[in-house]
C-alpha positions in Angstrom: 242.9 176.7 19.8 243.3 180.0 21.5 240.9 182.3 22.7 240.0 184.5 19.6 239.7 181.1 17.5 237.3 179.7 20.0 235.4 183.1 19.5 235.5 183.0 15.8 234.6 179.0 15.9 231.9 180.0 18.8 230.1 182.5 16.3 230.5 180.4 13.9 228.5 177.5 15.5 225.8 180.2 16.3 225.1 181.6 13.2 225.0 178.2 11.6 222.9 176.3 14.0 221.2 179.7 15.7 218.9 179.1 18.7 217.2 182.1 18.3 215.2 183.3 21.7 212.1 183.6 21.9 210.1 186.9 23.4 211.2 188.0 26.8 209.4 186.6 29.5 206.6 188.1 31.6 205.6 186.4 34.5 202.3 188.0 36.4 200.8 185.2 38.5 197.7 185.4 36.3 199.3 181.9 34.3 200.2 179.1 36.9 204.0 178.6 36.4 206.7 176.5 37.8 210.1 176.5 38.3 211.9 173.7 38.2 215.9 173.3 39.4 217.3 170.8 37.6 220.5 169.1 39.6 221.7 172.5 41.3 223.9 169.6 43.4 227.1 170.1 45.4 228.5 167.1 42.8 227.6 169.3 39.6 228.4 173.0 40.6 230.8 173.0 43.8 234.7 173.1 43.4 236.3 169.9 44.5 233.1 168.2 45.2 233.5 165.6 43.1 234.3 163.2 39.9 232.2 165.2 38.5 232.5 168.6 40.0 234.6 171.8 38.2 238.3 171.6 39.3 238.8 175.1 39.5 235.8 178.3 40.1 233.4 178.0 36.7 232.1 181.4 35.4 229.1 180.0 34.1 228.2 177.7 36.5 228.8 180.1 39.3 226.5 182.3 37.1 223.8 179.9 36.5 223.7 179.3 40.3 223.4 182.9 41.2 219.9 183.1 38.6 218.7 180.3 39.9 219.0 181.8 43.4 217.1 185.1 42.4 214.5 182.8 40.8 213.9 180.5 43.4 213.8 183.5 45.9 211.0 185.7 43.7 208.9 182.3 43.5 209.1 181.5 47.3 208.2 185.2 48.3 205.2 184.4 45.9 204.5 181.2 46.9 204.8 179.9 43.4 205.9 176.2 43.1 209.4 174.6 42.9 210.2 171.2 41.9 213.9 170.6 42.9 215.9 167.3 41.4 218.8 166.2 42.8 221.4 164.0 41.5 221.2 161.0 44.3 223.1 157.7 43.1 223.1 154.4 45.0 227.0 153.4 45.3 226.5 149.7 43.4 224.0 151.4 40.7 226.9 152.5 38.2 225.5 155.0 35.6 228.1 154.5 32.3 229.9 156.4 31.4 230.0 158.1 33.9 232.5 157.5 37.0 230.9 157.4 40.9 229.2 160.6 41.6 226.6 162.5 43.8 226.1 159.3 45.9 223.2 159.4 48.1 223.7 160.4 51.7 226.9 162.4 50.8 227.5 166.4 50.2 227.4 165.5 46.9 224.0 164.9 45.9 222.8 167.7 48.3 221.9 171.4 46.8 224.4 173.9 46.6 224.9 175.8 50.2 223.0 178.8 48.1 220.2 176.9 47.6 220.1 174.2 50.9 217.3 176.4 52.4 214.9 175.3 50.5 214.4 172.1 51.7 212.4 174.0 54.4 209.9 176.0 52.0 206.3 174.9 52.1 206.2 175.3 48.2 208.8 173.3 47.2 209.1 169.4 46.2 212.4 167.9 46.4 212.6 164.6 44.5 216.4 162.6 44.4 216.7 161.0 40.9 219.1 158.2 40.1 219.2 158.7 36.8 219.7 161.7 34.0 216.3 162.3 32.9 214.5 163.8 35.9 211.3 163.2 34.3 212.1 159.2 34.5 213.9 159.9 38.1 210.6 160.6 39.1 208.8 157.4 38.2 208.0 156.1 41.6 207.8 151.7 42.4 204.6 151.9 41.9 204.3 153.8 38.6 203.0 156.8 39.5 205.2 160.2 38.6 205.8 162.6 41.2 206.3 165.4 38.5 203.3 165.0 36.8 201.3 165.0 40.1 203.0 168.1 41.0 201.8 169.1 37.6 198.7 168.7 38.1 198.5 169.6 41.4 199.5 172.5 41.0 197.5 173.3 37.9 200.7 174.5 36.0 200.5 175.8 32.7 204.2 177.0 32.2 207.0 175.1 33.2 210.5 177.4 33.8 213.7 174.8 33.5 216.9 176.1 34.6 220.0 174.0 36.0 223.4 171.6 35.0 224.1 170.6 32.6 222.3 172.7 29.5 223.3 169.7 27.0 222.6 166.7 29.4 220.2 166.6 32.6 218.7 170.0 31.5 217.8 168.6 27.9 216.9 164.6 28.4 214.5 166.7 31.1 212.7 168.7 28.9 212.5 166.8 25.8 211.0 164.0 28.3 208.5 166.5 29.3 208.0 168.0 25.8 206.8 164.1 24.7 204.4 163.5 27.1 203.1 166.9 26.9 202.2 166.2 23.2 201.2 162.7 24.3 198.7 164.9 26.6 199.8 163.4 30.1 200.8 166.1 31.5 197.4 168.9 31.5 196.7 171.5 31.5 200.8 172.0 31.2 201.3 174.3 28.2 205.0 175.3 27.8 208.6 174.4 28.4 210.9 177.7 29.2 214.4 177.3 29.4 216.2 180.3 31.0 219.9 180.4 28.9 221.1 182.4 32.2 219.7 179.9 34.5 221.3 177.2 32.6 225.5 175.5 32.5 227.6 172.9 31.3 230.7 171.1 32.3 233.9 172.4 30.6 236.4 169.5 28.8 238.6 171.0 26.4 239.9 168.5 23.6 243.7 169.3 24.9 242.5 167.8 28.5 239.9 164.7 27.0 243.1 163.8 25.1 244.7 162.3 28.2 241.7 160.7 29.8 241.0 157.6 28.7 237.7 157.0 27.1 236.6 160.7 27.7 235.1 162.9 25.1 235.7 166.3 24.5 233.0 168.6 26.0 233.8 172.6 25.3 231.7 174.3 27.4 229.8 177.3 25.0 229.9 175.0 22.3 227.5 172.2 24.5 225.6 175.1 25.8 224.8 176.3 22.7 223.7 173.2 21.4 221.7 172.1 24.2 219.9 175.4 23.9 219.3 174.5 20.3 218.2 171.0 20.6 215.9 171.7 23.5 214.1 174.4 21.1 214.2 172.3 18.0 211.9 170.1 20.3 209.1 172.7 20.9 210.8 174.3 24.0 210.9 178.2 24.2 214.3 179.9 25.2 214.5 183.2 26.4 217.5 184.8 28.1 215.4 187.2 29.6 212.5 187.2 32.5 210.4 190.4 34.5 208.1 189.5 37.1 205.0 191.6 37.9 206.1 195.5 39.5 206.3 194.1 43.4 209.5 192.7 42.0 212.9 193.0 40.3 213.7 191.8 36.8 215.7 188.9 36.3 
């Protein structure tokens, strides 16, 4: 397909199944909100990194990384907190289908070198996950979840979700978070906010998944799109759009 049918075929897909955004946001301080950096991992978003890292320099992942940079930055000048996941595998722990990637201890699973400072910021919780729901990655041995204490720690009410990949880690997170919101586990949280800017997707054209065996075609605006849309058709709110209070920039 060449690049004005993938247009047509794109538009096509949106006004069909539209994920229509929601009101842009305003964030003040007076409503406790978090931001939370889904898998921002050298093994996700750096070229050559990995199995499972973009071959060649990715628009929209280099894009998502730069909003998630200005975010992170605004909320750490405020003091607002951060939960960071990161993909962190053990080497025998295979996750099917998936081939070996972001292994623990390696570049891999670390943050992207945009992003490695904050390991050192008081507000920020870094939690390694071995699996793709990072809500479930942060069941602990002993059952307790380090999300929902930081939840509830921190007396959040809005949640802000941005990260890799839109259709996959972004989306099992949220909907995971969206069910045991409505199962009320997770006061006094009120709403999901996925930033569409914030958020990117692995690019597989059919042409390429044709020669892998077992892989499946994964066009990257198409599985953005949809994971937009499936994460709202669960109760989360997108918006493409974010302003902070005057003392900072817009987003």
């Amino acid at each position: 397909m060449g690049t004005v049918g993938q247009e047509a075929a794109i538009d096509l897909l949106k006004s069909e199944i539209p994920a229509e955004e929601d009101e842009p946001l305003l964030l003040t301080g007076d409503v406790n909100t978090g931001l939370v950096l889904v898998d921002i991992v050298n093994g996700f978003c750096t070229v050559g990194a990995g199995n499972l890292a973009p071959v060649t320099p990715n628009r929209q992942i280099s894009a998502m990384v730069d909003e998630s940079v200005k975010l992170a930055k605004v909320f750490c000048e405020k003091k607002w907190p951060i939960y960071a996941l990161r993909d962190s595998h053990h080497p025998d722990v295979p996750e099917p289908p998936n081939p070996p990637h972001c292994i623990a201890g390696t570049d891999e699973s670390e943050l992207v070198p945009a992003l490695q400072w904050l390991e050192n910021e008081p507000n920020v919780t870094v939690r390694c996950k071995d699996c793709i729901d990072g809500f479930l990655g942060s069941i602990e041995k002993d059952g307790s979840n380090v999300f929902v204490n930081w939840v509830k720690a921190n007396e959040i009410k809005i949640i802000l979700v941005v990260g890799i990949c839109t259709d996959i880690c972004v989306l099992d997170f949220v909907c995971s978070v969206l069910s045991a919101r409505n199962r009320g586990f997770l006061s006094p949280l009120k709403d999901v906010i996925v930033y569409s800017p914030g958020c990117a997707t692995y690019d597989l054209p059919v042409q390429i998944a044709r020669n892998i065996k077992g892989a499946l075609p994964h066009p990257q605006e198409f599985m953005h799109h949809i994971g937009l849309y499936m994460a709202k058709g669960r109760g989360a709110k997108v918006v493409s759009h974010i302003s902070f209070d005057t003392t900072t920039n817009e987003t």
